[in-house]
C-alpha positions in Angstrom: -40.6 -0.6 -8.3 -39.1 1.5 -11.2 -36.1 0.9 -12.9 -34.0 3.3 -14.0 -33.4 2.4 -18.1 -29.9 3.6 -18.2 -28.6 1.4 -15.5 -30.8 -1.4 -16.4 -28.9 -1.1 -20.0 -25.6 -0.8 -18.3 -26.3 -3.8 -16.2 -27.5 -6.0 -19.2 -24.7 -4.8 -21.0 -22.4 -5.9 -18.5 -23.7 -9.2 -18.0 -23.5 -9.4 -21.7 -19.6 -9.0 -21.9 -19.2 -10.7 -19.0 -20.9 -14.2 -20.6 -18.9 -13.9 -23.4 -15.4 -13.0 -21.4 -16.3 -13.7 -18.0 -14.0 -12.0 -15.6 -11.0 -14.2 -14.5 -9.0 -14.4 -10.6 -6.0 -12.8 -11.3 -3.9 -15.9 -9.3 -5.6 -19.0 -10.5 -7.7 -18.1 -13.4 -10.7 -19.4 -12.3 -14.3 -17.5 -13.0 -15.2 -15.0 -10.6 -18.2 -15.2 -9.4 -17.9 -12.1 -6.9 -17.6 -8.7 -8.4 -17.5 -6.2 -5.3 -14.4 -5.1 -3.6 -10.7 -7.4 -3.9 -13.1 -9.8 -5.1 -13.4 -8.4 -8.6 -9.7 -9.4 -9.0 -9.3 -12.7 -6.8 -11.6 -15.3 -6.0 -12.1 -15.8 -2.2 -10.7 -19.2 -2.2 -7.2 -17.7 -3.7 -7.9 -14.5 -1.2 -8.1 -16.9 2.0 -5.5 -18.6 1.1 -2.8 -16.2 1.4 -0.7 -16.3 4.4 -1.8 -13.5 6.9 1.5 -11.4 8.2 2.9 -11.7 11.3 1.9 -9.3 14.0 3.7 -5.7 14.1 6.4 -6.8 17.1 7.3 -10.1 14.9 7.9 -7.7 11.8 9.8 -5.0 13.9 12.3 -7.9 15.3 13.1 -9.0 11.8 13.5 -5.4 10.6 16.0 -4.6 13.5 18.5 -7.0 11.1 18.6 -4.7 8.6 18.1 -1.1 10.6 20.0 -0.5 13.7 17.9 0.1 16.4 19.1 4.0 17.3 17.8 4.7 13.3 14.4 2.9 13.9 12.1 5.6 13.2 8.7 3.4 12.6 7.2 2.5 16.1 4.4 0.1 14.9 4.6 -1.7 11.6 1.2 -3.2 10.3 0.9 -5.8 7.2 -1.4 -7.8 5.3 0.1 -10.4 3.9 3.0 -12.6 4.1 4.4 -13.3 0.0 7.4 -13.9 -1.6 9.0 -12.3 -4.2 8.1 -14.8 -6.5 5.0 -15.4 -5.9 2.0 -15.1 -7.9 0.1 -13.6 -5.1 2.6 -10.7 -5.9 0.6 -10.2 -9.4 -1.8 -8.3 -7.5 1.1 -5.7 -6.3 2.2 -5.5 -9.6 -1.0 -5.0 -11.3 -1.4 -1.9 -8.9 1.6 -0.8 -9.7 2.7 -1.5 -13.1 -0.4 -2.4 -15.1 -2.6 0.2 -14.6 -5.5 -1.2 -12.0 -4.6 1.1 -9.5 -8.4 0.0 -8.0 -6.7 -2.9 -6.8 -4.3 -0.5 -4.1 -7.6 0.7 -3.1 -9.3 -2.3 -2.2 -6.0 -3.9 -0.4 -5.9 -0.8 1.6 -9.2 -1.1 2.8 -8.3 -4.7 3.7 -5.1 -3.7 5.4 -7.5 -1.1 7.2 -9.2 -3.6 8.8 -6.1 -5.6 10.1 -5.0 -2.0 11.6 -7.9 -2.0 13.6 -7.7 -6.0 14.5 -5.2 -4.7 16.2 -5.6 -1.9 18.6 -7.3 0.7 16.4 -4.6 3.4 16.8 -5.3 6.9 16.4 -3.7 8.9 13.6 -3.5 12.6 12.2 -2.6 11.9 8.6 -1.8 9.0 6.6 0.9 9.8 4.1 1.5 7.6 1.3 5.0 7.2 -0.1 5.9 9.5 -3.0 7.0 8.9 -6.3 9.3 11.0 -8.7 6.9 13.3 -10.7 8.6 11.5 -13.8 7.3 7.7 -12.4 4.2 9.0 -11.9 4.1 10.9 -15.4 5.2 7.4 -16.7 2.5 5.0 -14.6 -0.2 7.8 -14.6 -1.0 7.4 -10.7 1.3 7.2 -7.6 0.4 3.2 -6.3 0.8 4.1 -2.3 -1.8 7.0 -3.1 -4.3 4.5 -3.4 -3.8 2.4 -0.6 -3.8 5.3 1.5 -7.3 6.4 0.0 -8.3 2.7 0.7 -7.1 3.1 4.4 -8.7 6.1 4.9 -12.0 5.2 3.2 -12.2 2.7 6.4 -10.3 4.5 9.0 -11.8 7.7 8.4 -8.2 9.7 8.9 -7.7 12.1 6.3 -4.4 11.5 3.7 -1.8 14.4 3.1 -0.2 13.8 0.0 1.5 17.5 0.1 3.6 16.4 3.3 6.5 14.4 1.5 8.2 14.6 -1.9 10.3 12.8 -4.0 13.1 14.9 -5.4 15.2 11.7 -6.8 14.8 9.6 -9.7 15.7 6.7 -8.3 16.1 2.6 -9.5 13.1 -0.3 -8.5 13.9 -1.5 -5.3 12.8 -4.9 -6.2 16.2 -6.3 -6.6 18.8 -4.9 -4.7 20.5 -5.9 -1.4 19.5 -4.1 1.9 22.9 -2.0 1.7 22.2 -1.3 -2.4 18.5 -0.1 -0.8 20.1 2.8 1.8 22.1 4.1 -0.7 19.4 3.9 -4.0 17.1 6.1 -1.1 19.7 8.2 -0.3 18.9 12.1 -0.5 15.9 10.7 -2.7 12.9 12.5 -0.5 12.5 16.2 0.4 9.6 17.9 2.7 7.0 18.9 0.7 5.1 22.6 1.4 2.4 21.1 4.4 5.0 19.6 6.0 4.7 21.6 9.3 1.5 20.0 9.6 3.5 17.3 11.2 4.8 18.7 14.4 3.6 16.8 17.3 1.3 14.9 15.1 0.8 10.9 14.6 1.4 10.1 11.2 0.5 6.6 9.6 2.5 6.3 6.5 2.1 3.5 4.2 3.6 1.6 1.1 2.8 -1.7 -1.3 5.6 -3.9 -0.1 7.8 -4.3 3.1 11.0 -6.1 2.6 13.3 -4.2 4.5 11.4 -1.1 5.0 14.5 1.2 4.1 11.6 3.5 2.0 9.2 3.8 4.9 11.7 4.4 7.5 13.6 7.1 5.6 10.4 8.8 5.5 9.3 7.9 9.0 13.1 9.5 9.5 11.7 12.4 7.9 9.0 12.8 9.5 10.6 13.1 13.1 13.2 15.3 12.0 10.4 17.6 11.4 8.8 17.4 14.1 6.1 14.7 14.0 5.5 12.8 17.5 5.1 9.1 16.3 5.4 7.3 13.1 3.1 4.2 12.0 3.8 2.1 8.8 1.4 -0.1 6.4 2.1 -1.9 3.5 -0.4 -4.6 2.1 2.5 -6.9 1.6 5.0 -8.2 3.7 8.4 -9.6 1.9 10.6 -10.1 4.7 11.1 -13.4 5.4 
């Protein structure tokens, strides 16, 4: 068999750096010794032992405290994992979203994929991630929710419409604020963006990094009906709520 010199020096190289600062699990710190996938970030024993999120109705029923019913817009709301705020299996949200490994969003939405399908295997039109003020992403370089929807769609083979939504306000982390402090931080903070009559009688999947009330994916999902679009799906790879 012949070997291609270049990648045999890029794979020596690699193996090189790697033996002299092998590649840590971002949650325990432990050596990785799978690189392929989430697993070039977390080791599988941190990875399995996450707490799976409830199912879509158990998610919905908590989300009704927060959102009265008759402004509902989502239908089906699909997560990955159950975390808390505080906890370090955040640091993988984070990471995608503040520290410049946007891979990561990638590989949790191909994981998040594969709960969607666990689960029915719904049909969809376009996945829509969540946009981000042009000035955020001019900050961060990269739009997080992007990501997960290219890792979504890399496994559910649904094409993503970025061009469908916008974000026309600057607007605070939601991180820390109340439910009420949420609605009005999102209020008036998206627009329609020029493909948004691609929508009308469409089903749209549209998807996030964290649910914790879902105020940001239902104002969308709002959106989204208003315009004309038949049924709205959410996604996030992390589930906050309770």
């Amino acid at each position: 068999m012949l070997i291609n010199p270049l990648t045999a020096t890029g794979f020596l190289n690699r193996t090189f750096l790697d033996f002299l600062d092998p590649p840590q699990c971002m949650i325990c710190e432990g050596i990785l010794d799978t690189r392929e996938g989430i697993t070039k970030y977390i080791c599988k024993k941190c990875l399995n032992s996450i707490h799976l999120a409830p199912d879509s109705r158990e998610i919905m029923a908590y989300l009704m405290h927060s959102i009265p019913a008759d402004l509902m817009a989502i239908s089906n709301i699909f997560s990955l994992f159950s975390v808390r705020e505080d906890s370090r299996f955040m640091e993988l949200i984070y990471s995608a979203k503040y520290y410049n490994i946007p891979d990561i969003g990638f590989e949790l939405g191909k994981l998040l994929a594969g709960r969607i399908q666990d689960k029915g295997n719904p049909k969809y039109d376009f996945i829509v991630p969540v946009p981000i003020h042009h000035a955020r992403n001019r900050e961060r370089g990269y739009n997080q929710s992007d990501y997960i929807a290219e890792g979504l769609s890399d496994i559910l083979k649904f094409p993503v419409n970025k061009k469908i939504l916008k974000r026309k306000k600057y607007t605070v982390s939601q991180t820390k604020l109340s439910a009420e402090q949420r609605k009005t931080n999102l209020k008036k903070a998206f627009c329609t963006g020029k493909e948004i009559q691609k929508v009308v009688n469409k089903s749209i999947l549209i998807c996030d990094d964290v649910i914790t009330t879902a105020s940001t994916l239902n104002t969308c999902a709002m959106m989204l009906l208003e315009s004309g679009a038949r049924i709205i799906d959410a996604a996030a790879p992390a589930y906050a709520g309770k």
